[in-house]
N, C-alpha and C positions, 0 to 999 in steps of 0.2 A: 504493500500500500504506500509505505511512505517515500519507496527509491524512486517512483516516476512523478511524483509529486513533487519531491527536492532535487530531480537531477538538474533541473538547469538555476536552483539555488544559487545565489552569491554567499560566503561566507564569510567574506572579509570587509575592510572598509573601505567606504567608494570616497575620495580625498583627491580633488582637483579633475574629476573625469576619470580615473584609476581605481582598477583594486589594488591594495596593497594590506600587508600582513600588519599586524602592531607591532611598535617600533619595538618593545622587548619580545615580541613572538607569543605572548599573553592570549590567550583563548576560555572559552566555557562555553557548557551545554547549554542547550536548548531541551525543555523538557516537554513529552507528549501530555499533559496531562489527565485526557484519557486511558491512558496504560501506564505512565512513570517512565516510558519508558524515553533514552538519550535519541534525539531524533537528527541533532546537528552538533558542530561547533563551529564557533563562532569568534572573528579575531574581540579582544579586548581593547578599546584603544586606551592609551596614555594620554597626559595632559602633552607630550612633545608630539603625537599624533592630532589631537585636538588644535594647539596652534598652528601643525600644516595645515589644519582643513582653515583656519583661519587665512593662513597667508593663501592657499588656493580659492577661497572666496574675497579677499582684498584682491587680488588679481582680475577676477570676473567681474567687480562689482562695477566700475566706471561703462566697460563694454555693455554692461546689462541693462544700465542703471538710463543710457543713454539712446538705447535701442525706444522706436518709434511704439508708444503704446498701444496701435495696430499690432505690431509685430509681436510684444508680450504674448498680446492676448491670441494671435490664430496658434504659437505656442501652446499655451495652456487649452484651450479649445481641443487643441489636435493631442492633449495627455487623455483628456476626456475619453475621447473617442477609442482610445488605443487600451485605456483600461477597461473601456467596457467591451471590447473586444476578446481583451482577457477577464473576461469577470471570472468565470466558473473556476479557473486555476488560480486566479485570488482567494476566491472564497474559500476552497480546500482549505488552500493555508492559512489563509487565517484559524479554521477548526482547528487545525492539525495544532499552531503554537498557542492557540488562545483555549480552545475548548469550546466553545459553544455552537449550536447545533447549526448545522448548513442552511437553512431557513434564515439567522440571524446574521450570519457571516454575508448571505448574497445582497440583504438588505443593506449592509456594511458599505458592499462594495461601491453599490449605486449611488449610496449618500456620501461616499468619499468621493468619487468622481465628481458628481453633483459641484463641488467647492472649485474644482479646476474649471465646468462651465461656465458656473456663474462669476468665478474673479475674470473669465475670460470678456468677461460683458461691463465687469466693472471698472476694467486694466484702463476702459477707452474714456473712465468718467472719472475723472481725477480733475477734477473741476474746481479753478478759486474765482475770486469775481474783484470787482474793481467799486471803489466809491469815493464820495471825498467829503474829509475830516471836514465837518462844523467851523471847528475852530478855526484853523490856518488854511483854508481851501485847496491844500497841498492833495493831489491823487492818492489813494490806499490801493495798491496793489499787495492779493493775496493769494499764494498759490504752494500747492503741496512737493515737499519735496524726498523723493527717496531717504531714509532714516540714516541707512548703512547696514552691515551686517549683523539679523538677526542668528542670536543661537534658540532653537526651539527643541525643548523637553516634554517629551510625550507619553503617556501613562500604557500599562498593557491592554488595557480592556475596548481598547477601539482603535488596534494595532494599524489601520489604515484611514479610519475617516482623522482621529485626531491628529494626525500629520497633515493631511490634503486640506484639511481649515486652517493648518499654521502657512503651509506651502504657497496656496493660492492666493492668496493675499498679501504674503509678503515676496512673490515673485509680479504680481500684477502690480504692486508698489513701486518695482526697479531694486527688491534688496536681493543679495545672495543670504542663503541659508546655511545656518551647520545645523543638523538636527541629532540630537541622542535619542534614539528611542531606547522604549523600554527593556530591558536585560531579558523579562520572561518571552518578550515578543518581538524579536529583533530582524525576523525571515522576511514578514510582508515587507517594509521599506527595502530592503538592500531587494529584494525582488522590482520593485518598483522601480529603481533606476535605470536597469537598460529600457526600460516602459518609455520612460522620461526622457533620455538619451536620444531613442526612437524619434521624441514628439521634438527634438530640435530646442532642448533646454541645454546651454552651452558648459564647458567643463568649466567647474570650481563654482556653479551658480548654488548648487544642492551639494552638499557635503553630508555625508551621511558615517555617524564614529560609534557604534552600540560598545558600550562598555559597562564590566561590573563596579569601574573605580566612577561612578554616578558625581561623588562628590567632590573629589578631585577636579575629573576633569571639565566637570562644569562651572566649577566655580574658578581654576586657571582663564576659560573663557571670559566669565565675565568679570575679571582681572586685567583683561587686556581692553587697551584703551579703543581701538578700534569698533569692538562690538559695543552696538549702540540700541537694541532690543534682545529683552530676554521675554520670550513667549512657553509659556509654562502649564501643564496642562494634571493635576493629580494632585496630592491631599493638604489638606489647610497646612500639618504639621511642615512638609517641605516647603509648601508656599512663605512661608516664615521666613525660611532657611533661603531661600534665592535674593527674597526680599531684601536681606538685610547683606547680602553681597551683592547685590545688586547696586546698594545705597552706595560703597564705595569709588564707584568710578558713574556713578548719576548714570545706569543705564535703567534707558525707558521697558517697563515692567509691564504687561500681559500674564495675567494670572486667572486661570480658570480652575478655581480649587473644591474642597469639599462639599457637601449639602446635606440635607435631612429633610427631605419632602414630604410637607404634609398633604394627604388624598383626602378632601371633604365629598360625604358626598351627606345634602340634607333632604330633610324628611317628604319634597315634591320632587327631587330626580326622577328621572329614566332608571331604572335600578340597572335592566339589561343591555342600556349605553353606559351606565358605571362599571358593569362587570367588565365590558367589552374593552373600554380605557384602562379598567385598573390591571385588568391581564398585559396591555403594552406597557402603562405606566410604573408597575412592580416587574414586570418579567423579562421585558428586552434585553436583552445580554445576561437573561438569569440573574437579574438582580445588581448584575456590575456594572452599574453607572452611577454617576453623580447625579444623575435625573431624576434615580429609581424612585417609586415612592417608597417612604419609610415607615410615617403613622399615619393608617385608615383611620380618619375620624366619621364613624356614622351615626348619622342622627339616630335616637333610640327606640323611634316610630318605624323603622325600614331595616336595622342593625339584624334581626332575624332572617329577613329576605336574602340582605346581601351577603350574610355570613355564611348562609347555605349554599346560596348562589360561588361565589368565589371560591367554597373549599373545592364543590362540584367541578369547577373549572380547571382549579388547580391539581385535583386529585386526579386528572385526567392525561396529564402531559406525558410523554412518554421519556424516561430518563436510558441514557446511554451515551455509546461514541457519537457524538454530532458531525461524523461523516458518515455515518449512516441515516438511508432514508426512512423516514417516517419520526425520527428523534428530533426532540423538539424544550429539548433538558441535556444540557450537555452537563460535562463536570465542570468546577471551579478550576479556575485558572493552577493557584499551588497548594501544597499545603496548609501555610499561613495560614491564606483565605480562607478555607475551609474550617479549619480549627477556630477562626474567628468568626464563624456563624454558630459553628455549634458553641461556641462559651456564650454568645449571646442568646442563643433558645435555651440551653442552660438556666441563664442566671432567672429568666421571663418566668419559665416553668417554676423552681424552686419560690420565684416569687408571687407566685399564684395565677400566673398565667395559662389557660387551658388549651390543648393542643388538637385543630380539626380535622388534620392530617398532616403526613409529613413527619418532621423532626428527629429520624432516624437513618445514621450512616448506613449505606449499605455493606456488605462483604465484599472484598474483591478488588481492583487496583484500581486506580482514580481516582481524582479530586472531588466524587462525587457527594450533592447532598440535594436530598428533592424537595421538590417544593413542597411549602409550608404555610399553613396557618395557623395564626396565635388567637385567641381569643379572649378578653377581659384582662388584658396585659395592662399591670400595676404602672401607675406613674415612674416607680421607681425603679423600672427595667431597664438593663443600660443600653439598650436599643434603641429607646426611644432617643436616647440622645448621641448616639454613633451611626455611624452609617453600617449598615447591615451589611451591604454588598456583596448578598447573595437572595435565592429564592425563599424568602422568608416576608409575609405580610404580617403585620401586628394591628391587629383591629380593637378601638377602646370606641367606647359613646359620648356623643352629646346631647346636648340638652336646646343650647340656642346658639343665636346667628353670632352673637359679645362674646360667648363664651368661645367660643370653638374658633374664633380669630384670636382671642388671646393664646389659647392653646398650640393654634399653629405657629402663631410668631415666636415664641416660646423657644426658643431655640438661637447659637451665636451665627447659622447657618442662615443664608437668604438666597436662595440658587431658585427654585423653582417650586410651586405650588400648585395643584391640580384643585379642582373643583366642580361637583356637578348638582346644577339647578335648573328646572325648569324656568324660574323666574330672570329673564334675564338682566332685569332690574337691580335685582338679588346679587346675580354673577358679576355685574358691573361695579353692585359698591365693594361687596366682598373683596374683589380682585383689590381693589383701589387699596384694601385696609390690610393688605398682606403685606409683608416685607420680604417677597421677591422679587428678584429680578427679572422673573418671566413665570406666567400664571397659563397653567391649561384649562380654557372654562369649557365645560364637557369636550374635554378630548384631552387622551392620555399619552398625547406626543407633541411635545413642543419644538423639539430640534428640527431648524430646515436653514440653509444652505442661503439663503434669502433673508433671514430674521438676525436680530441681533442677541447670539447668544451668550448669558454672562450672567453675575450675579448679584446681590448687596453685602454688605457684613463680613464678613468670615468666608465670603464662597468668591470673593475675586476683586481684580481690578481690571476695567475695560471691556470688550466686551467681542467675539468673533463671530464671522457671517456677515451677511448686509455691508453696508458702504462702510459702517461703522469698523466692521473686522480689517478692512485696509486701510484705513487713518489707525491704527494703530502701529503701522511700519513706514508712517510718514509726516515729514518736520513739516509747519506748516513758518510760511515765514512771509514777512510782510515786506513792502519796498514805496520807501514816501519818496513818490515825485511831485515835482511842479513843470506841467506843460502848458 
């Protein structure tokens, strides 16, 4: 299964248009985990491998930087095309290093590509404008300027769309990129390059260093005075941690960090459009995203319906390898993760929390754990206030509209909020009185490639997708004349 799948794999780092080995010959696994078992290695880079990809994107960046914003964009246009020509040998791999089942992986694909068409339509609208100062009648000339070299750090659980949202936008900007992806998933990008290479993206514009020394050599990056964006994609605690080396040489900071998503749904929803949102809004990538929702708050007029309804739903999926068909539950990414679902249905349970299905490892090899629901889960479960990031919903009640907004905001997280009401009236103020950064009012998918995605509080700074994801890899600068 896995030799024609990896045979035309890259396994080293792509630095200046080249593969090349790490500068000490430093490598590690890639793990299946569906079976445990080693499926690749992989070069490691060094912080002295990181600074070439830096001076290989100092070298690209004027050429790039300079090139006609038509010509970005039929580039990126023509990456589109070329990955969805390869979709199906994406999506494998992505199962194969990530784990989750072929259904979610192809979805992956499309919404990764997605980022390369639409920067490819944004590349041509980098649009300033002109007016004149009140005061001194002098012209205001205002116009965007390529930033410089972005380094962009990307999480494992969306081993290709969370790169093609860092990529598209800051390639339709005019910046060159270095990207780390993540250690567990580090096949789909270096896959990705000859893709790119293909689409007539020049050497040293994408730099691509997967390494286990994460903190090294990211932070050597953003040490050096050249790199002037750091785009960052994965948990509040690192978000901290870039944050504050970031601060030393004032690079401009992109942070798409933690969440804890609350799912409202009150007492006049659609219960069978709630089930149908809350199955994508808890289960897409099995629970592994920043989106997922974390606490079902249901009103306590309806809490019977949908607790029936959702375990019914849940109890239905089928778990296994998610390169097989009809599998629609794959396993958790590694061990870690896993162990950190079960301590938190653990603690819920011993806390009085009631279990509707679910909540038990199975036998056998893989990161496996099935889908779950919780029931009557105590305020003081530490789930409510972590992210689960796995197939586990935790369903508590409410009472009224004041209360169940205090409960959601309740939390240092402000990433995303779902909500479902018949009253649109209702879903308007509600929305208004949450403190996220983006609200699903009856629908359990917010992420598109068009929208501005991002958060308040604790879940980030700035925001990726829409016009707005590319002013984040561009200086804006002004020019007073008088004519």
């Amino acid at each position: 299964m896995y030799e024609n799948l990896l045979a035309d794999v890259p396994t080293d780092l792509w630095i200046g248009g080249k593969w090349r080995k790490a500068s000490d010959g430093g490598r590690f696994d890639v793990i299946d985990p569906a079976t445990e078992r080693i499926i690749a290695s992989v070069a490691s880079a060094t912080v002295e491998d990181a600074i070439a990809a830096i001076d290989a994107a100092e070298a690209a960046f004027e050429g790039w930087a300079s090139r006609k914003p038509r010509e970005r964009a039929e580039i990126l246009r023509r990456s589109y095309e070329l990955i969805m020509r390869d979709a199906e040998r994406f999506a494998k791999l992505i199962t194969l290093e990530n784990g989750k089942a072929l259904p979610d992986s192809r979805s992956e694909v499309a919404y990764a590509a997605e980022f390369f068409r639409w920067y490819a339509e944004e590349a041509v609208r980098n649009i300033g404008d002109v007016s004149r100062a009140p005061a001194s009648g002098a012209r205001i000339l205002v116009h965007h300027k390529p930033a410089g070299i972005a380094v962009l750090v990307t999480p494992w659980n969306f081993p290709a769309a969370m790169a093609t949202r860092k990529i598209g936008p800051a390639l339709a900007a005019g910046c060159p990129v270095v990207l780390k992806p993540a250690s567990d998933t580090p096949l789909t990008m270096l896959a990705l390059m000859p893709v790119l290479e293909e689409a007539g993206v020049p050497a040293g514009v994408i730099n691509v260093i997967p390494s286990r020394s994460s903190g090294k050599v990211v932070g050597a990056m953003l040490h050096d005075p050249r790199v002037r964006v750091v785009s960052f994609t994965g948990s509040t605690e690192v978000g901290r941690k870039l944050l504050r080396e970031a601060a030393d040489n004032i690079v401009k900071p992109a942070m798409e960090l933690g969440g804890n998503a609350p799912f409202i749904v009150f007492e006049d929803a659609d219960i069978d459009a709630a089930i149908d949102g809350a199955m994508i809004a808890k289960m897409r990538n099995m629970g592994e995203a920043c989106t997922a929702a974390n606490r079902f708050y249901v009103h306590e007029k309806v809490h019977d319906e949908f607790a029936a309804k959702l375990t019914a739903r849940m109890a239905s999926l089928k778990m296994g390898n998610g390169l097989d068909e009809g599998v629609n539950l794959g396993p958790l990414v590694n061990k870690d993760g896993r162990d950190k679902v079960i301590e938190l249905v653990n603690d819920a349970v011993e806390k009085g929390a009631r279990i509707l299905t679910g909540g038990r490892v199975p036998d056998g090899p893989g990161f496996f754990y099935p889908a779950t629901v919780l029931d009557n889960v105590p305020d003081n479960a530490k789930m409510l206030n972590e992210e689960i990031f796995g197939p586990v919903a935790s369903i508590q009640t409410f009472k009224s509209e004041e209360e169940v907004i205090r409960r959601a905001n309740d939390t240092e997280y402000g990433l995303v909020a779902y909500l479902y009401t018949r009253d649109l009236s209702r879903g308007l103020r509600v929305s208004e009185k949450l403190d996220f950064g983006m609200i699903g009012l009856n629908r359990g998918l917010v992420s598109d490639p068009a929208a501005p995605f991002g958060g308040m509080k604790q879940s980030g700074i700035g925001r990726e997708g829409a016009h707005e994801g590319m002013m984040e890899f561009l200086e804006t600068q002004y020019v007073s004349v008088t004519w």
